[in-house]
Backbone as CSV, one residue per row, in Angstrom:
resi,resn,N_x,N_y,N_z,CA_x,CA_y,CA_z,C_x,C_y,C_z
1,UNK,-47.496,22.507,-14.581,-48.801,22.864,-14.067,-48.902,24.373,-13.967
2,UNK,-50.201,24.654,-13.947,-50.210,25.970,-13.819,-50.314,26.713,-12.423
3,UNK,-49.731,27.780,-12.069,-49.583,28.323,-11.162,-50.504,29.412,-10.558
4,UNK,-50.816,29.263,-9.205,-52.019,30.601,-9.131,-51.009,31.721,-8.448
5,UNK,-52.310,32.551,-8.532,-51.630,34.135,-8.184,-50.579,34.265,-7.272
6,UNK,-50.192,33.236,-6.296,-49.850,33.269,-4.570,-47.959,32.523,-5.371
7,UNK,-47.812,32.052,-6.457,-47.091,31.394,-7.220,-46.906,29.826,-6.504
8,UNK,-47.759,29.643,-6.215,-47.291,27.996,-5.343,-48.294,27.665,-6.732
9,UNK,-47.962,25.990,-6.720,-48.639,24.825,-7.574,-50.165,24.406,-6.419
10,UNK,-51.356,24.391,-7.156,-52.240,24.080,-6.664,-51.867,22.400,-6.658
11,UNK,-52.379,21.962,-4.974,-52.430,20.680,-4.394,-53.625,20.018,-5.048
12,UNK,-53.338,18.645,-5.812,-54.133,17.983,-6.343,-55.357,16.767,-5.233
13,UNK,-56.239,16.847,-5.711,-56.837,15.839,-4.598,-56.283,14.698,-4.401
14,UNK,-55.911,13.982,-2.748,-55.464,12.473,-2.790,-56.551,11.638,-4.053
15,UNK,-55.406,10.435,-4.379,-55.831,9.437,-5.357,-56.323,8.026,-4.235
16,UNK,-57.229,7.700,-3.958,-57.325,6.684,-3.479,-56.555,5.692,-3.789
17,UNK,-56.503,5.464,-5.230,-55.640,4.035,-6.084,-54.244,4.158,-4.800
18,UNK,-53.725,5.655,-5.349,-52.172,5.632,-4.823,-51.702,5.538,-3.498
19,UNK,-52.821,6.147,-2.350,-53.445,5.433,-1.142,-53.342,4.417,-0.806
20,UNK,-53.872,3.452,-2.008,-54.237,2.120,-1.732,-52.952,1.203,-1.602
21,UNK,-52.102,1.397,-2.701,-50.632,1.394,-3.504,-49.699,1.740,-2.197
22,UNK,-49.961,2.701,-1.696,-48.586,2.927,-0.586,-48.729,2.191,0.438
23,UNK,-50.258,1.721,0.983,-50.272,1.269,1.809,-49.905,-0.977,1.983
24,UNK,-50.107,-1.306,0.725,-49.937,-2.271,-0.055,-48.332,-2.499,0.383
25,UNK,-47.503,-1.442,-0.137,-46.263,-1.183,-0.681,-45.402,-1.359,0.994
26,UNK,-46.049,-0.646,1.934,-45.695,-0.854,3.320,-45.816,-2.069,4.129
27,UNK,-47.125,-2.519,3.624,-47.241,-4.058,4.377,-45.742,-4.779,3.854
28,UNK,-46.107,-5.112,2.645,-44.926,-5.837,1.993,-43.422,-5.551,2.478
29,UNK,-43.127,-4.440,2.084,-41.985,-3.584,3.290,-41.863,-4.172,4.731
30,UNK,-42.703,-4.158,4.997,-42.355,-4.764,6.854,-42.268,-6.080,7.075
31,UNK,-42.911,-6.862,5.826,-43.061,-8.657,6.144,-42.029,-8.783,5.447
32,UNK,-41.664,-8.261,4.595,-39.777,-8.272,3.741,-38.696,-8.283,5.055
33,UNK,-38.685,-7.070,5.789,-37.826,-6.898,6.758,-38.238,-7.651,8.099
34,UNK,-39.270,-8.381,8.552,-39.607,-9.447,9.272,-38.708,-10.727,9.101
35,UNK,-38.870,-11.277,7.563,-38.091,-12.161,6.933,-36.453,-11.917,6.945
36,UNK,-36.460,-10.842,6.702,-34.693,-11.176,6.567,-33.855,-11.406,7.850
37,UNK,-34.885,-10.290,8.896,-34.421,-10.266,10.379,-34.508,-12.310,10.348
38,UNK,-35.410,-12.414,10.190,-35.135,-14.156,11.145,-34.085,-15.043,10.131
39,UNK,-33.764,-14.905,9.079,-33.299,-15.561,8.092,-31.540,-15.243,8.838
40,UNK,-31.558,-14.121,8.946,-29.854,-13.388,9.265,-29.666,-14.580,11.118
41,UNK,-30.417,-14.272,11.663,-30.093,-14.724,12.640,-29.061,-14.066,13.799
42,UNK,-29.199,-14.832,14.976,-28.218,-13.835,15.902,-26.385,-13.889,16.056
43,UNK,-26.094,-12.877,16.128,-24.368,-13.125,15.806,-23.677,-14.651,16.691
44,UNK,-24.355,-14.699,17.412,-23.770,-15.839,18.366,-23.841,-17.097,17.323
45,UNK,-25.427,-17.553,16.781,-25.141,-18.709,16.120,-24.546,-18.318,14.786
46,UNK,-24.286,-17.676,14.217,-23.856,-17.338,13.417,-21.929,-17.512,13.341
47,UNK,-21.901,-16.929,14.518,-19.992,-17.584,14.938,-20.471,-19.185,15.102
48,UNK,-21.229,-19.498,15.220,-21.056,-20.407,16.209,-20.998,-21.728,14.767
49,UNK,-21.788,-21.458,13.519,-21.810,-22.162,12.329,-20.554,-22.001,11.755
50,UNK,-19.942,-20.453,12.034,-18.362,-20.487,11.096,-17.550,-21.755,11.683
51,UNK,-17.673,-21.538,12.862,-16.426,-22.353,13.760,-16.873,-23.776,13.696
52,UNK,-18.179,-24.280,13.428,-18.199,-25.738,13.135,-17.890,-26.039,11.295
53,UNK,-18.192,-25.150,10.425,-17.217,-25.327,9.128,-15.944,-25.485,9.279
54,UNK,-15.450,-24.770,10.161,-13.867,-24.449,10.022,-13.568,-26.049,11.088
55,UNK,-13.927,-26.281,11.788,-14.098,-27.359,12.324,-13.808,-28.966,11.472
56,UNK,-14.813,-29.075,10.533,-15.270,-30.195,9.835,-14.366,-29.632,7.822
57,UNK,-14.555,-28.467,8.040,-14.140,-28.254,6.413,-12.383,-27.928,6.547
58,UNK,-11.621,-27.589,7.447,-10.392,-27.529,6.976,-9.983,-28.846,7.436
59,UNK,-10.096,-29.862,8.205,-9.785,-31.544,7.959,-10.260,-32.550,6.858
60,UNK,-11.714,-31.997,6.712,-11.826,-33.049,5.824,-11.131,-32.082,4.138
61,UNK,-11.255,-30.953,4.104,-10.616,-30.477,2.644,-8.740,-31.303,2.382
62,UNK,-8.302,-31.025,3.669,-6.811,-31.210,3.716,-6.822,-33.058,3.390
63,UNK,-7.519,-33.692,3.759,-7.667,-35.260,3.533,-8.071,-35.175,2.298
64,UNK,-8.531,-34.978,1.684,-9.348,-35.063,0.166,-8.134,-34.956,-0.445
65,UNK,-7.171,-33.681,-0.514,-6.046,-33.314,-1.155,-5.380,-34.330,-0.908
66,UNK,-5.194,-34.665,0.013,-3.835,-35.480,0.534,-3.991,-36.856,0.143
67,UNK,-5.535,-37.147,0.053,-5.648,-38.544,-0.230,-5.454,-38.964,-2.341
68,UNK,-5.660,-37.632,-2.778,-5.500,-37.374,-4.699,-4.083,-37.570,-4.728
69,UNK,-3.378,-36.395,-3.733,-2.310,-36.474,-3.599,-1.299,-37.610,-3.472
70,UNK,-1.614,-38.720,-2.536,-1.046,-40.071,-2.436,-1.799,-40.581,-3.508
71,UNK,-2.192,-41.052,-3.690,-2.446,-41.896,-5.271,-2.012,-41.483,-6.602
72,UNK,-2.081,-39.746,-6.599,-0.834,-39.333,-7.642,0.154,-39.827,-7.515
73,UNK,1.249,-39.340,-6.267,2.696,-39.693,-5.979,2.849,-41.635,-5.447
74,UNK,1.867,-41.884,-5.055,2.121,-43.154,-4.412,2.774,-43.436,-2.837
75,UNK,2.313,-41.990,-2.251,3.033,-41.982,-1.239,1.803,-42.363,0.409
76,UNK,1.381,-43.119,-0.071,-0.261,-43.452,1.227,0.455,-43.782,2.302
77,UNK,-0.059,-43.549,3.372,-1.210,-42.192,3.595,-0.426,-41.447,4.497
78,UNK,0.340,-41.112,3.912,1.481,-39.525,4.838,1.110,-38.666,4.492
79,UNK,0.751,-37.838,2.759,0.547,-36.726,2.481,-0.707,-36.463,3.004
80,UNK,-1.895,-37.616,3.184,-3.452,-37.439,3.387,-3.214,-36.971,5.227
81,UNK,-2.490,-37.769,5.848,-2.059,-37.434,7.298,-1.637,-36.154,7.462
82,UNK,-1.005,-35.581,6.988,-0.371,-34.928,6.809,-0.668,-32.885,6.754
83,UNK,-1.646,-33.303,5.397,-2.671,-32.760,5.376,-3.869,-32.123,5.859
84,UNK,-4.722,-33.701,6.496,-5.583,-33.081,7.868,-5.182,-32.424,8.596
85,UNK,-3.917,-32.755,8.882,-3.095,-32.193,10.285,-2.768,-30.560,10.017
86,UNK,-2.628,-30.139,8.412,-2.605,-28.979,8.240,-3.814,-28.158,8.295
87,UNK,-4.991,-28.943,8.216,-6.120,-28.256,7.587,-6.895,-28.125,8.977
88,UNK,-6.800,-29.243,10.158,-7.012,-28.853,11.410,-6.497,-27.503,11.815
89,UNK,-5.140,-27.117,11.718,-4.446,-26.211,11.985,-4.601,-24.807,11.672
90,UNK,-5.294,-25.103,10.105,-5.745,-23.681,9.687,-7.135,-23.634,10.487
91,UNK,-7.856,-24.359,10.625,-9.312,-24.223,10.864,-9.275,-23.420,12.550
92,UNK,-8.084,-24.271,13.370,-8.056,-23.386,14.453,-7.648,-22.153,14.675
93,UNK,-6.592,-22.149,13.648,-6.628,-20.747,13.628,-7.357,-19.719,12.883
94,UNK,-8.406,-20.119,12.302,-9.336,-18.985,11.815,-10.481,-19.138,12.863
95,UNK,-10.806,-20.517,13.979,-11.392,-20.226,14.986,-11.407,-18.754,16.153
96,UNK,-10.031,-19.165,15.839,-9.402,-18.207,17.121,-9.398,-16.585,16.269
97,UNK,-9.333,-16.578,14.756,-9.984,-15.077,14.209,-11.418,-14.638,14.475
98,UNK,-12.355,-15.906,14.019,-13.657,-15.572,14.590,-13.617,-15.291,15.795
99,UNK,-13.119,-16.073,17.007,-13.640,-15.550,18.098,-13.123,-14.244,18.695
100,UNK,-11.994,-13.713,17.847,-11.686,-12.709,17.967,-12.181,-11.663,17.304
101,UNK,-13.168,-11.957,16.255,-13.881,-10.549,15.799,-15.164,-10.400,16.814
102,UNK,-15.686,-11.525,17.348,-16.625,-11.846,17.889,-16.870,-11.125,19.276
103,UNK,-15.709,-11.331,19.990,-15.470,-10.684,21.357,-15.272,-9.506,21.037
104,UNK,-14.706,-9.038,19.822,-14.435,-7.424,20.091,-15.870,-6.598,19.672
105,UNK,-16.953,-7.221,18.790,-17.948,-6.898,18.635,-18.674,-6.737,19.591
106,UNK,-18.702,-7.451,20.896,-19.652,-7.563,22.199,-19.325,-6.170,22.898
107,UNK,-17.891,-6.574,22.951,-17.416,-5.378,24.005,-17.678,-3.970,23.289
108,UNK,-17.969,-3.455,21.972,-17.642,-2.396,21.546,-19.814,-2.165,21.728
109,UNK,-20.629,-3.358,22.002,-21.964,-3.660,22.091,-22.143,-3.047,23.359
110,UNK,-21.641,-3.583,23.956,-21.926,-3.531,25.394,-21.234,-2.200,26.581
């Protein structure tokens, strides 16, 4: 562009269109970040869904194995027993990780 005497760039008149466009562009922007806020949810239920997976998914995963497992080997139902009993075990102890990232998040909150 060309430059006047003062050497600054002469300011072009606002564009209504682009006006129109930013303001468009902002609504959308805020009902975007409306949405994700409720979608994310609050940290509480959020532990609170890990620890019922870890709950229901490391017993029933460890039975599934254990139960392929005995019908491979022929060994029913010790390895499937066996199994749950491991997969309970992990699940509590990744309980007890969640609730340990969980508590240290509050306190470092609060």
């Amino acid at each position: 562009m060309a430059e006047d005497e003062t050497g600054e760039v002469p300011k072009l008149p606002p564009d209504a269109r682009l006006e129109s466009l930013d303001q468009r562009l902002d609504r959308v922007q805020q009902a975007e970040a409306k949405r994700t806020r409720r979608a994310e949810g609050d940290p509480g239920s959020i532990a609170g869904r890990l620890v019922l997976n870890q709950l229901i998914g490391g017993p029933l995963g460890g039975g599934v194995v254990g139960w392929l497992l005995d019908r491979w080997l022929g060994t029913a139902p010790w390895l499937m027993l066996i199994l749950m009993f491991v997969g309970f075990a992990g699940g509590v102890i990744n309980i007890f990780r969640i609730s340990s990232k969980s508590a240290g998040s509050n306190r470092r909150d609060g």
